[in-house]
OpenMM code with the backbone's topology and positions (N, CA, C; nanometers):
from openmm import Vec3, app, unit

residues = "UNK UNK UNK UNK UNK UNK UNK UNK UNK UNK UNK UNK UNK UNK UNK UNK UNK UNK UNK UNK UNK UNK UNK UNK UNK UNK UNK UNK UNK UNK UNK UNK UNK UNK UNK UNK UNK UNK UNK UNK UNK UNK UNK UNK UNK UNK UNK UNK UNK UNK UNK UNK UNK UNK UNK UNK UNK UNK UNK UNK UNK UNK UNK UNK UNK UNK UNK UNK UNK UNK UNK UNK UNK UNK UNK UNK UNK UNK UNK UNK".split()
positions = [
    Vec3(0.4993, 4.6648, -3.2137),
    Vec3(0.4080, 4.5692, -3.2680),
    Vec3(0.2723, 4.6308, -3.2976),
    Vec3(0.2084, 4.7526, -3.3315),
    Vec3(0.1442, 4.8164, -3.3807),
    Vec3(0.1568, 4.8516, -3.5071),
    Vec3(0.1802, 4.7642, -3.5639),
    Vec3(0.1710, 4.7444, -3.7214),
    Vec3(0.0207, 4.6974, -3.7937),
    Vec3(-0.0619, 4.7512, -3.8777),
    Vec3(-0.1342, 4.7252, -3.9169),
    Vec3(-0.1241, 4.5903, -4.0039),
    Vec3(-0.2285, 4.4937, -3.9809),
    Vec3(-0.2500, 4.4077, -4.0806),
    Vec3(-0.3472, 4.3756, -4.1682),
    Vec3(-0.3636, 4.3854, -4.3237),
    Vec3(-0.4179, 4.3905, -4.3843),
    Vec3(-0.4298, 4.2584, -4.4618),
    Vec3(-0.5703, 4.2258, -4.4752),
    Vec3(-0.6027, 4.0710, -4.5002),
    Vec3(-0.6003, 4.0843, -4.6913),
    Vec3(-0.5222, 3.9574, -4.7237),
    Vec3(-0.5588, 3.9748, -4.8934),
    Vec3(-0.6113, 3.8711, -4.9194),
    Vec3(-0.6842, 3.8402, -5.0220),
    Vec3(-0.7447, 3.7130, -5.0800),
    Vec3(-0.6370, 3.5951, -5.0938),
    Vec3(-0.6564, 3.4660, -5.0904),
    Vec3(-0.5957, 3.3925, -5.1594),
    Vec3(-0.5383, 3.4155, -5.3153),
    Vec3(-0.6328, 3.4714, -5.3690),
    Vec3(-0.5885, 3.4546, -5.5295),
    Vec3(-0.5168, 3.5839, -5.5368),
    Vec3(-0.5676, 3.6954, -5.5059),
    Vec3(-0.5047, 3.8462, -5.5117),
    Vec3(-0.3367, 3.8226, -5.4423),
    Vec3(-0.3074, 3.7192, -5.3535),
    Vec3(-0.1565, 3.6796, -5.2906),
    Vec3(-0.1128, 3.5841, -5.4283),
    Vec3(-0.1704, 3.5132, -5.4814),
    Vec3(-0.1095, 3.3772, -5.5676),
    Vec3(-0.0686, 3.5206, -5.6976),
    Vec3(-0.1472, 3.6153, -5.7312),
    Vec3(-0.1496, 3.6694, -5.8881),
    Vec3(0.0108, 3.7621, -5.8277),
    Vec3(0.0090, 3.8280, -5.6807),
    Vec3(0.1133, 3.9148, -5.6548),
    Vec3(0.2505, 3.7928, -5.6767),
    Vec3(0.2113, 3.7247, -5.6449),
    Vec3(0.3418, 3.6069, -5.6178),
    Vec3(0.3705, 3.5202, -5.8054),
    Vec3(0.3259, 3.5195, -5.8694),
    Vec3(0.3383, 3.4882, -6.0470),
    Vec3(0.4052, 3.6099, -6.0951),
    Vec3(0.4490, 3.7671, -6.0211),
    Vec3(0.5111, 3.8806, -6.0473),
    Vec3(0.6375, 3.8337, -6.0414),
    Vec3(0.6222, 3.7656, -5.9554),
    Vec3(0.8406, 3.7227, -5.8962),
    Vec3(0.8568, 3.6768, -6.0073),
    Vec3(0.9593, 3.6949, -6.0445),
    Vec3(1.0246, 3.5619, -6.1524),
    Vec3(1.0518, 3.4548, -6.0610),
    Vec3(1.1052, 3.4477, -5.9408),
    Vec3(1.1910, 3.3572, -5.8242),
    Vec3(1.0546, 3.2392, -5.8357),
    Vec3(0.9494, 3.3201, -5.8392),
    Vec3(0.8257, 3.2355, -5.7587),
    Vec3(0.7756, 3.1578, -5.8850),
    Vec3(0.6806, 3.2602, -5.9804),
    Vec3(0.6262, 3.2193, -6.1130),
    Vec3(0.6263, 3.0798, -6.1613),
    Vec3(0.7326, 3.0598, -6.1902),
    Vec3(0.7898, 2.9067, -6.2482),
    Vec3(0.7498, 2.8159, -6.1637),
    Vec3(0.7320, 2.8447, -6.0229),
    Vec3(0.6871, 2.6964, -5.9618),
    Vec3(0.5361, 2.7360, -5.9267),
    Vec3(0.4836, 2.8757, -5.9382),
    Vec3(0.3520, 2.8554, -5.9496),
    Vec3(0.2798, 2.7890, -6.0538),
    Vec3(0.3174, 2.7939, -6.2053),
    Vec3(0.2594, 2.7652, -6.2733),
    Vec3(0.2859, 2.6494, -6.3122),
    Vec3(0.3750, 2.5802, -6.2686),
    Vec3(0.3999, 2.4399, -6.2930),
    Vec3(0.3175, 2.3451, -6.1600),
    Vec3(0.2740, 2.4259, -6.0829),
    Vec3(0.1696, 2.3965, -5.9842),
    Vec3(0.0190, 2.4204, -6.0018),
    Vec3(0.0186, 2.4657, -6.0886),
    Vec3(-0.1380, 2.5101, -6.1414),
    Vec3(-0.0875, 2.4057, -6.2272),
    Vec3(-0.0285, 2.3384, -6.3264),
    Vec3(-0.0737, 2.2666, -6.4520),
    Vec3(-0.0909, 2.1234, -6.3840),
    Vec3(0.0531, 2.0618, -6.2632),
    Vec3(-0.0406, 1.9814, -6.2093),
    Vec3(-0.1480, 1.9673, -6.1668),
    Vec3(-0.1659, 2.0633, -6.1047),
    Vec3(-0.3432, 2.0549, -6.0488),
    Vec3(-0.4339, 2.0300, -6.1594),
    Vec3(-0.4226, 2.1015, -6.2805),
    Vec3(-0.5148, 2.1112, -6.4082),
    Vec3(-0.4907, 1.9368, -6.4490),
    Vec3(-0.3759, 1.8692, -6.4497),
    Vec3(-0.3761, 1.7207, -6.4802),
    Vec3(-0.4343, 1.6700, -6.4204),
    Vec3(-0.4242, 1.6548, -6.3047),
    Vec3(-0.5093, 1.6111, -6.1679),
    Vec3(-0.6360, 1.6346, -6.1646),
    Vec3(-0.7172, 1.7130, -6.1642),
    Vec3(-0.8350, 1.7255, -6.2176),
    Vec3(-0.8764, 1.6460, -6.3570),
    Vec3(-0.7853, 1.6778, -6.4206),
    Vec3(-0.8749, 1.5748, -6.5685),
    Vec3(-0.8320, 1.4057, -6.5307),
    Vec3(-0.7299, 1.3956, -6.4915),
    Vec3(-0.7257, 1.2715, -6.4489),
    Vec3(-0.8521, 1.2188, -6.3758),
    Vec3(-0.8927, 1.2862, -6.2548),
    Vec3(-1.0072, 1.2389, -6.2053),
    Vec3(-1.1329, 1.2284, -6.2893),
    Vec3(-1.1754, 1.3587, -6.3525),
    Vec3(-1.2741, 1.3816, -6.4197),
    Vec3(-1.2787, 1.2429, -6.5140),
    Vec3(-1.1609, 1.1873, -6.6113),
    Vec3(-1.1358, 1.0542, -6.6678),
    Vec3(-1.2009, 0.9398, -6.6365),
    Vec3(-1.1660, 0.9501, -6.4880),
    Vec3(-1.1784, 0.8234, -6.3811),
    Vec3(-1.3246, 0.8609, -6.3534),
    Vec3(-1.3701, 0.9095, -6.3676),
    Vec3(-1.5606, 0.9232, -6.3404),
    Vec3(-1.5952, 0.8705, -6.3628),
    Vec3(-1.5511, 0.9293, -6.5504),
    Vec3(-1.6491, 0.8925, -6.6902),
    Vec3(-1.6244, 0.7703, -6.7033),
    Vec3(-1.5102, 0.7178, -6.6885),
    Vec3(-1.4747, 0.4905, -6.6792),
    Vec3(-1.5404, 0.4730, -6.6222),
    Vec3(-1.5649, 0.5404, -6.4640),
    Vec3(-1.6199, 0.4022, -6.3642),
    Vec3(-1.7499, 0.3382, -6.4399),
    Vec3(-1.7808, 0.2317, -6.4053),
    Vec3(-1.9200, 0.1034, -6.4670),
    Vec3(-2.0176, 0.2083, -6.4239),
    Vec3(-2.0117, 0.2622, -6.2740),
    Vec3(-2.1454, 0.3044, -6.2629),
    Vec3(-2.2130, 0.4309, -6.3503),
    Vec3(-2.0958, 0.4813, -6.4635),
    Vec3(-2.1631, 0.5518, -6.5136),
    Vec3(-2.1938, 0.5259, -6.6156),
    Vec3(-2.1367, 0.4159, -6.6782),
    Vec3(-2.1692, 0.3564, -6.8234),
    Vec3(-2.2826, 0.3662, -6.9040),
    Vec3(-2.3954, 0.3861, -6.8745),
    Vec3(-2.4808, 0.3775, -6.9576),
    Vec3(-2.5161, 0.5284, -6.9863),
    Vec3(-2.4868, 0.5717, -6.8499),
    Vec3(-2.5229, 0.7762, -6.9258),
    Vec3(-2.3830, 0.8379, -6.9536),
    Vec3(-2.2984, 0.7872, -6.9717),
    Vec3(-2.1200, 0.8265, -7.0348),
    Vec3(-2.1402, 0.9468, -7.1406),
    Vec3(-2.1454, 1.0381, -7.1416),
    Vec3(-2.1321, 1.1135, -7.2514),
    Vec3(-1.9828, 1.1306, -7.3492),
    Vec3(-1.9364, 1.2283, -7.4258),
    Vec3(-1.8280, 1.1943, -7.4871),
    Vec3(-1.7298, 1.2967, -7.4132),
    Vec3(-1.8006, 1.3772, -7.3490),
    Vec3(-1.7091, 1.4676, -7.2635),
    Vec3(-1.6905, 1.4534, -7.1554),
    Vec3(-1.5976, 1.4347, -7.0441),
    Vec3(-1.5882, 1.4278, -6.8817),
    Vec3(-1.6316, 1.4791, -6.7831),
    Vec3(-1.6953, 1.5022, -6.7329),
    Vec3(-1.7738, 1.5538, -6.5941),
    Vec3(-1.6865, 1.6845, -6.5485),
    Vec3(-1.7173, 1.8058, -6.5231),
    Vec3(-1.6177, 1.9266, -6.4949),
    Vec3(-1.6044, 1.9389, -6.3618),
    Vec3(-1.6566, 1.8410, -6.2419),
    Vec3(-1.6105, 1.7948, -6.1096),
    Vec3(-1.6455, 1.6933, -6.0660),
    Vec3(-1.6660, 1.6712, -5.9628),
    Vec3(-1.6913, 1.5964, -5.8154),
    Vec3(-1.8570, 1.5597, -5.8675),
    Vec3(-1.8830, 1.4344, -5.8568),
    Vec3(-2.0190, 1.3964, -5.9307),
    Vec3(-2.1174, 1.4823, -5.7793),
    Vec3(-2.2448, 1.4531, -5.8201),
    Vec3(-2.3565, 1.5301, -5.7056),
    Vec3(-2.3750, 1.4137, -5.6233),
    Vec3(-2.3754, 1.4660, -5.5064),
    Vec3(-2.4450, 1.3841, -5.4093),
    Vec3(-2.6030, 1.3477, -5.4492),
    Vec3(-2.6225, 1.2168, -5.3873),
    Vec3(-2.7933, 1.2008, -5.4523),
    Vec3(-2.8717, 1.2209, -5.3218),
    Vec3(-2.9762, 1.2605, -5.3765),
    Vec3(-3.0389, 1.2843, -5.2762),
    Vec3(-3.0712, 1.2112, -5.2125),
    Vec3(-3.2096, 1.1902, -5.0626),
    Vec3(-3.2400, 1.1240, -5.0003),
    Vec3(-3.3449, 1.0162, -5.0613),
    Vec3(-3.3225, 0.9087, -4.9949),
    Vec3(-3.4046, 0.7867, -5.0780),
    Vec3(-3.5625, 0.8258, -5.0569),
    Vec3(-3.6530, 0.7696, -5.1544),
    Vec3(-3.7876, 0.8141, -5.1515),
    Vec3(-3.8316, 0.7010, -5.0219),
    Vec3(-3.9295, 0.7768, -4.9683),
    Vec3(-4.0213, 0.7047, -4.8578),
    Vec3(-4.1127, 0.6241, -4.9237),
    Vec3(-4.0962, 0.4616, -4.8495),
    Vec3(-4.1573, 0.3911, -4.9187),
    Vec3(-4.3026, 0.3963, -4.8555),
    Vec3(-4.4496, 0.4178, -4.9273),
    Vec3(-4.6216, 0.3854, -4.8510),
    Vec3(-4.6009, 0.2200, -4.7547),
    Vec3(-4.7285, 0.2652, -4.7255),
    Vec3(-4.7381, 0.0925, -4.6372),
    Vec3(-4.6920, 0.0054, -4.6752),
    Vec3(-4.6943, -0.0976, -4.6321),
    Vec3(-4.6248, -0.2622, -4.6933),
    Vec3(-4.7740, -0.3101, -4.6755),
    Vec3(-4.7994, -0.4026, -4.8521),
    Vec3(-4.9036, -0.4706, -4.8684),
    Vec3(-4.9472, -0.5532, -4.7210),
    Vec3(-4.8330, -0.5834, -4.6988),
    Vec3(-4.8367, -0.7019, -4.5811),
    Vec3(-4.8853, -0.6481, -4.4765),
    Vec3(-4.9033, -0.5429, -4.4180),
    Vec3(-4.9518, -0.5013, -4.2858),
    Vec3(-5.0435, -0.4675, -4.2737),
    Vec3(-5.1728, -0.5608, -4.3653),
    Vec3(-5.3243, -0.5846, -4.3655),
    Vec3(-5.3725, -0.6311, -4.2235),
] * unit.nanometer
topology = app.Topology()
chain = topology.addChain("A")
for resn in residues:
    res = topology.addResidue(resn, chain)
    for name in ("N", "CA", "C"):
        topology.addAtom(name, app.Element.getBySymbol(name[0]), res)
């Protein structure tokens, strides 16, 4: 059990594994779902109401931004 182990990337293992023929075919039919899946969502952004008024004609290329923290409101008139 003194065998060396050598760490590979995720993607540098996925590109060795698209070499197989055995493998290939269900990698890349696994990448195109994913690629549907993504535009599907990206779709579902650009519909929702809350974006309606800034909708552009193209779909969002991820996960919308988190917003930032709410502004601090000054005194309240009332606590004269």
């Amino acid at each position: 059990m003194n065998e060396e182990v050598k760490f590979i990337r995720g993607n540098d293992r996925i590109n060795q594994l698209t070499q197989r023929p055995d493998i290939a075919e269900g990698v890349s039919r696994i990448r195109a779902e994913m690629d549907e899946a993504d535009r599907t969502y990206a779709m579902g952004l650009a519909a929702s109401p809350r974006n309606q008024s800034t909708r552009s004609s193209t779909p969002p290329a991820g996960p919308p931004a988190r917003p930032g923290p709410a502004p601090r409101a000054g005194p309240s008139p009332l606590a004269r």
